[in-house]
C-alpha positions as semicolon CSV with decimal commas, in nm:
position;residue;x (nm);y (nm);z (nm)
1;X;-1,019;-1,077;-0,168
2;X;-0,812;-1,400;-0,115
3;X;-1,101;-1,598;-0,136
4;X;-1,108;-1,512;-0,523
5;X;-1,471;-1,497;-0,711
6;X;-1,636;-1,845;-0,546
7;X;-1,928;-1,858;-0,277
8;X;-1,898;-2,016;0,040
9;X;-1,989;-2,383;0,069
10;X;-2,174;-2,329;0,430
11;X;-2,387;-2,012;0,314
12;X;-2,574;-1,999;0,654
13;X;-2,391;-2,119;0,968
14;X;-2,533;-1,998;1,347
15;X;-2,325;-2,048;1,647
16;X;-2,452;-1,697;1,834
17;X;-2,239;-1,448;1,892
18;X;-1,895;-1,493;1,707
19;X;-1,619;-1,317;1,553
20;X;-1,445;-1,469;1,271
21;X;-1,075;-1,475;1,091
22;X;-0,851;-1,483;0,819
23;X;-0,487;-1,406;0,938
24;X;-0,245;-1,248;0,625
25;X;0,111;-1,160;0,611
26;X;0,218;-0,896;0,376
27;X;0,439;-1,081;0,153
28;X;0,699;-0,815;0,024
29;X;0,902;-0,513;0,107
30;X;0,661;-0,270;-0,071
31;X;0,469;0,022;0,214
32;X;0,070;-0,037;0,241
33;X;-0,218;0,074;0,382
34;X;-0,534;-0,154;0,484
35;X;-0,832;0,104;0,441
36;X;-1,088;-0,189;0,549
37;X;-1,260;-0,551;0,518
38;X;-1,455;-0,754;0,304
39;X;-1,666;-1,010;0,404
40;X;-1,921;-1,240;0,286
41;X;-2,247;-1,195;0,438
42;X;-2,475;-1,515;0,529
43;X;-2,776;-1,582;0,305
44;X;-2,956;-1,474;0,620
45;X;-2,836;-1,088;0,713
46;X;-2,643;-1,109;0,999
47;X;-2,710;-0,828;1,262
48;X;-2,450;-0,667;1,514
49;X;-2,177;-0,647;1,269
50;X;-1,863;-0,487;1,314
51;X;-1,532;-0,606;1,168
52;X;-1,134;-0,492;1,282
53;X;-0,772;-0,490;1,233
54;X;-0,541;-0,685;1,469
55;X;-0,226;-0,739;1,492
56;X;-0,120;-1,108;1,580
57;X;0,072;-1,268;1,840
58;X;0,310;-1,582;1,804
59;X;0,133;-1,727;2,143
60;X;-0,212;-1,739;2,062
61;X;-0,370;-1,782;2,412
62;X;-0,602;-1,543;2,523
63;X;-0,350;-1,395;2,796
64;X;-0,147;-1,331;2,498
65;X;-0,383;-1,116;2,261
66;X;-0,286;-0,885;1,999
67;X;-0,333;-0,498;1,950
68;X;-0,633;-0,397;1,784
69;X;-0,527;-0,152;1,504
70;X;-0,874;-0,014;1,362
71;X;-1,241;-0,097;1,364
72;X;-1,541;0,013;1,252
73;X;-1,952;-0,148;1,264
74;X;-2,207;-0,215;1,006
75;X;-2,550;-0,107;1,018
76;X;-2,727;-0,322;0,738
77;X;-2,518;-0,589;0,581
78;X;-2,638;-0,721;0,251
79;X;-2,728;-1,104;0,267
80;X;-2,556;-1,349;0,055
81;X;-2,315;-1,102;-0,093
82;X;-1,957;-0,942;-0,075
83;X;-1,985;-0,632;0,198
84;X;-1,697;-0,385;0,208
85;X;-1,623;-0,189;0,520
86;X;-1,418;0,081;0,545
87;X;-1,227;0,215;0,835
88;X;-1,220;0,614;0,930
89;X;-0,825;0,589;0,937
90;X;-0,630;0,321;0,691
91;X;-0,395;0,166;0,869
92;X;-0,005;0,156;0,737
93;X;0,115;-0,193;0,686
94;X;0,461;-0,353;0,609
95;X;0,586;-0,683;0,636
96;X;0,895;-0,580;0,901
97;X;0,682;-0,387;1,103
98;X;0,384;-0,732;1,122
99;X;0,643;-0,974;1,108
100;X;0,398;-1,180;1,279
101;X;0,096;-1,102;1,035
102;X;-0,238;-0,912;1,105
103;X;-0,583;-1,047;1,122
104;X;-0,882;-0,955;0,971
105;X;-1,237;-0,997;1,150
106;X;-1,552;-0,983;1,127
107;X;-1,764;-0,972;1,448
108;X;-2,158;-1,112;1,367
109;X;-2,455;-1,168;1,629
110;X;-2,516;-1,500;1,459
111;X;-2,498;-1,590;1,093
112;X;-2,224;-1,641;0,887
113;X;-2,090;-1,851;0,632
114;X;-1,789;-2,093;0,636
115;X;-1,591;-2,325;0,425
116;X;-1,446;-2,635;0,582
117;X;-1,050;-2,725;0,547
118;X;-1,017;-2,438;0,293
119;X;-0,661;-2,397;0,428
120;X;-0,550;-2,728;0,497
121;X;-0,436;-2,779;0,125
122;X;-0,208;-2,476;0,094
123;X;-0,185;-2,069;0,168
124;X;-0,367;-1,819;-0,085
125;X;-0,214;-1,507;-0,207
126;X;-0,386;-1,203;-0,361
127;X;-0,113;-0,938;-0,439
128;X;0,091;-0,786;-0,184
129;X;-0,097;-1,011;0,090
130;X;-0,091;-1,430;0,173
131;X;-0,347;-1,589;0,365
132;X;-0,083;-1,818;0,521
133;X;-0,172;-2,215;0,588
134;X;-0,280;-2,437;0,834
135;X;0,018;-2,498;0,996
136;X;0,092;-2,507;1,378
137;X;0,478;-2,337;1,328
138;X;0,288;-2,058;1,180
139;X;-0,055;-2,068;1,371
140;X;-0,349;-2,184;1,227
141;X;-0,572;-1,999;0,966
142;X;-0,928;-2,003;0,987
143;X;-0,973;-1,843;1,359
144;X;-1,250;-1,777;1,526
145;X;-1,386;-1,663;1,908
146;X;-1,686;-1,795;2,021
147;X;-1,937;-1,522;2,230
148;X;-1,766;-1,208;2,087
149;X;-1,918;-0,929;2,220
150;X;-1,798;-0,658;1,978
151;X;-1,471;-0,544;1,777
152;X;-1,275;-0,490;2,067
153;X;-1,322;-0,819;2,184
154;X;-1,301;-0,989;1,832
155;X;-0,921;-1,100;1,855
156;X;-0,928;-1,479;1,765
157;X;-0,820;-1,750;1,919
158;X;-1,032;-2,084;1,859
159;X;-0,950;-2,278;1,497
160;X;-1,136;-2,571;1,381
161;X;-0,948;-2,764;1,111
162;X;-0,796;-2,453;0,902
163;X;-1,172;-2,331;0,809
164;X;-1,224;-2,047;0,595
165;X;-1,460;-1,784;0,702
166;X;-1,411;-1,556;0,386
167;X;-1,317;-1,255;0,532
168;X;-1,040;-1,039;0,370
169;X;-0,829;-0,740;0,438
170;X;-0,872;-0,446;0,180
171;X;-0,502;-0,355;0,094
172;X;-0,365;-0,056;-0,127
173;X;-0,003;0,096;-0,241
174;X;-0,209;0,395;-0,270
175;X;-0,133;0,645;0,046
176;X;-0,488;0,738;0,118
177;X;-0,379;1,049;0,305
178;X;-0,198;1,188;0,031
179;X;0,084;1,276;0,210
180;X;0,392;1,304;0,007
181;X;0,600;0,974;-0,038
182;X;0,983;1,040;0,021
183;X;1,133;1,017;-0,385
184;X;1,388;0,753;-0,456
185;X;1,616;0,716;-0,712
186;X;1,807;0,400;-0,846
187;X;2,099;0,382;-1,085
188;X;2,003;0,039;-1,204
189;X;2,016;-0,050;-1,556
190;X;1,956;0,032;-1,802
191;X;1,776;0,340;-1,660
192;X;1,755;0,516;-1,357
193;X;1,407;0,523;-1,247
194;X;1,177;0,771;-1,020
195;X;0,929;0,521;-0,828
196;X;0,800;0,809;-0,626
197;X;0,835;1,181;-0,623
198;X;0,782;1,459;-0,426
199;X;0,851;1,764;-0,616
200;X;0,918;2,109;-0,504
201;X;1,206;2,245;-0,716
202;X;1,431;2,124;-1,008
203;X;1,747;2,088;-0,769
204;X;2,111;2,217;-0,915
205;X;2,275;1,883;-0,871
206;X;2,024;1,779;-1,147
207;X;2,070;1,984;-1,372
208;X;2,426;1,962;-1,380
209;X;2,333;1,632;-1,511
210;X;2,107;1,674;-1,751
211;X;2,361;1,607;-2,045
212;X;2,450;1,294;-1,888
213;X;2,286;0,949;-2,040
214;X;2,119;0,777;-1,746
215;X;2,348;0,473;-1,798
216;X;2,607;0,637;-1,730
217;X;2,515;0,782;-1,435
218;X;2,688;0,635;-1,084
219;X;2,558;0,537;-0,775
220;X;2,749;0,778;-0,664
221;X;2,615;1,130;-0,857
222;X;2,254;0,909;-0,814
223;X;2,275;0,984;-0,426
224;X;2,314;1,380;-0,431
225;X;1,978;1,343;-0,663
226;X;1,767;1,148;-0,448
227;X;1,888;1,369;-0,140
228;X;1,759;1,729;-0,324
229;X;1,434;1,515;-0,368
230;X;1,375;1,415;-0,004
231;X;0,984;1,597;0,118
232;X;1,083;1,852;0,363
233;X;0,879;2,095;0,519
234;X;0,724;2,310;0,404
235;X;0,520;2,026;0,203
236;X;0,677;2,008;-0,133
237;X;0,421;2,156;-0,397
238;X;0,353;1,805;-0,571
239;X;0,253;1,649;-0,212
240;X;0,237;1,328;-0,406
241;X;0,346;1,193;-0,756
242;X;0,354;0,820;-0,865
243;X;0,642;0,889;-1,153
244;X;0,749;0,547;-1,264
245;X;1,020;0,592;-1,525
246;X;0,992;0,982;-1,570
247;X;1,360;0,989;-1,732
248;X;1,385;0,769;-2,095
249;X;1,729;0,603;-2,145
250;X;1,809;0,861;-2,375
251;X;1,822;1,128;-2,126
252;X;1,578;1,346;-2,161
253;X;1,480;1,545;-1,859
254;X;1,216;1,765;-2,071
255;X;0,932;1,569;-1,897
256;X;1,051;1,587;-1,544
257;X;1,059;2,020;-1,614
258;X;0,759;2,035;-1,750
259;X;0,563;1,876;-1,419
260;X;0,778;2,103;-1,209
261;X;0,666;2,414;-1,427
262;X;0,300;2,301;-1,391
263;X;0,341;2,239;-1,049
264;X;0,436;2,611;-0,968
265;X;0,166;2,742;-1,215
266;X;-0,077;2,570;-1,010
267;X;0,075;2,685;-0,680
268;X;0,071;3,009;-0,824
269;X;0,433;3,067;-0,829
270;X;0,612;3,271;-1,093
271;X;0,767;3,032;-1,291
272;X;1,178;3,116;-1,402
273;X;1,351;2,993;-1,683
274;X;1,555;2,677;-1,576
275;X;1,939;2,794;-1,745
276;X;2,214;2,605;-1,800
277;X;2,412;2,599;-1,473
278;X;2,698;2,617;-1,650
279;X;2,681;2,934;-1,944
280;X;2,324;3,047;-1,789
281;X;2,136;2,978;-2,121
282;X;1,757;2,894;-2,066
283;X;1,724;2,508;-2,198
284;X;1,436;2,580;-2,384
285;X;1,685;2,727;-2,601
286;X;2,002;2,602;-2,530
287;X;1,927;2,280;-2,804
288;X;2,196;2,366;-3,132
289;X;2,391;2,644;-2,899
290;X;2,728;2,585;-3,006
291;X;2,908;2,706;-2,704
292;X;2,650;2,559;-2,429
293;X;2,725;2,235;-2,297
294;X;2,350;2,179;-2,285
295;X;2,324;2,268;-2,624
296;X;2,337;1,905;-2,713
297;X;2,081;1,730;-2,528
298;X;1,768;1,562;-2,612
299;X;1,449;1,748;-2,518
């Protein structure tokens, strides 16, 4: 939660109906998913809760509102406490495709809690997300709509003084679908490194180079790799693997065989021998073969 592990200085506020804000901007390149919001309740349970998703608009008048991206209501919020609400669909989130940021509501029937000029001394960042400041380029933080009758009509547009309401986006890297994320490879030193992997088969232009040392591997032979790894359909058998640094610099590719061989097991496919594509000698035995060019490499 960008509003860290404090309490709220107004723990009770009552206005009637309102909806209330913090607006966030994801603050790197990385893919992620909001699966909900956090809020904290007022020391009197609020009734009629519901919170939402929206994506924000530079012109924040009410003929220019934003597109509500997910919602969801809360029966029985517990008073005076952290409440976590999560939506039936996450919602995917980068920072190209909000360039203008998202906001994250909470919709009450009267109570809720509040403190005054929390943004007005600077933005707060938690992770991948930044609660961005009072400031009028920008729009200001802290929004609020007075008479909100629901989620769908909880887009914000009143502000009063950069206020924080302490409501927060719940953010992952984690694709909550588990669908498989589309491998990459990079040739950067001084190893190439798998951040993601979706693994169906040990491709041929691999293997051929297994012997390699990964620091000595181009950008060049890097891009066949990463190709033979793009998910296609069929779904790949491992629909999703987070493999960070499955390769060691000495250039072993033992590891990176044996999830592929599990994989199949699992999938209950018969499992070959991966050979040496050059003299056809299985590499669990090609280590010491004199006349195999695999025969040398570190397993």
């Amino acid at each position: 939660m960008v509003f860290g592990t404090g309490t709220p200085a107004a723990p009770n506020e009552t206005d009637g109906r309102i909806a209330l804000s913090t607006g966030f901007v994801i603050n790197d390149a990385g893919t992620y998913w909001c699966t909900g919001v956090e809020f904290y309740a007022a020391s009197s349970a609020p009734s009629g809760v519901s919170v939402a998703l929206w994506s924000r608009v530079t012109d924040e008048s009410p003929s220019g509102l934003g597109t509500l991206l997910a919602s969801k209501a809360l029966a029985a919020p517990v008073a005076g406490q952290r409440n976590r609400v999560l939506f039936d669909t996450p919602v995917q989130v980068t920072a190209a495709a909000y360039a203008n940021g998202l906001y994250a509501t909470v919709r009450t029937a009267n109570n809720y809690v509040a403190t005054g000029g929390y943004f007005a001394s600077g933005p707060q960042t938690s992770g991948p997300i930044t609660a961005y400041q009072n400031k009028a380029s920008i729009g200001f933080n802290g929004r609020f709509k007075v008479g909100a009758t629901g989620a769908a009509d909880s887009y914000p547009t009143g502000t009063f003084g950069g206020g924080g309401y302490w409501v927060s986006p719940v953010i992952t890297d984690v694709n909550p679908s588990g669908e498989p994320v589309e491998a990459s490879l990079s040739a950067t030193s001084p190893r190439a490194t798998m951040t993601a992997v979706a693994v169906e088969a040990i491709p041929a232009t691999l293997l051929a180079f297994a012997s390699l040392p990964i620091m000595e591997m181009t950008a060049a032979q890097v891009e066949p790799i990463s190709a033979a790894f793009t998910a296609t359909s069929p779904r790949p058998v491992m629909s999703f693997a987070a493999v960070s640094s499955i390769v060691p610099a000495s250039g072993s590719f033992e590891p990176l065989l044996d999830m592929v061989r599990n994989a199949k097991r699992q999938a209950g496919q018969r499992v070959r021998a991966v050979a040496c594509p050059r003299c056809g000698t299985p590499l669990e035995h090609a280590r010491g073969v004199a006349h195999c060019p695999m025969g040398d490499w570190v397993g």
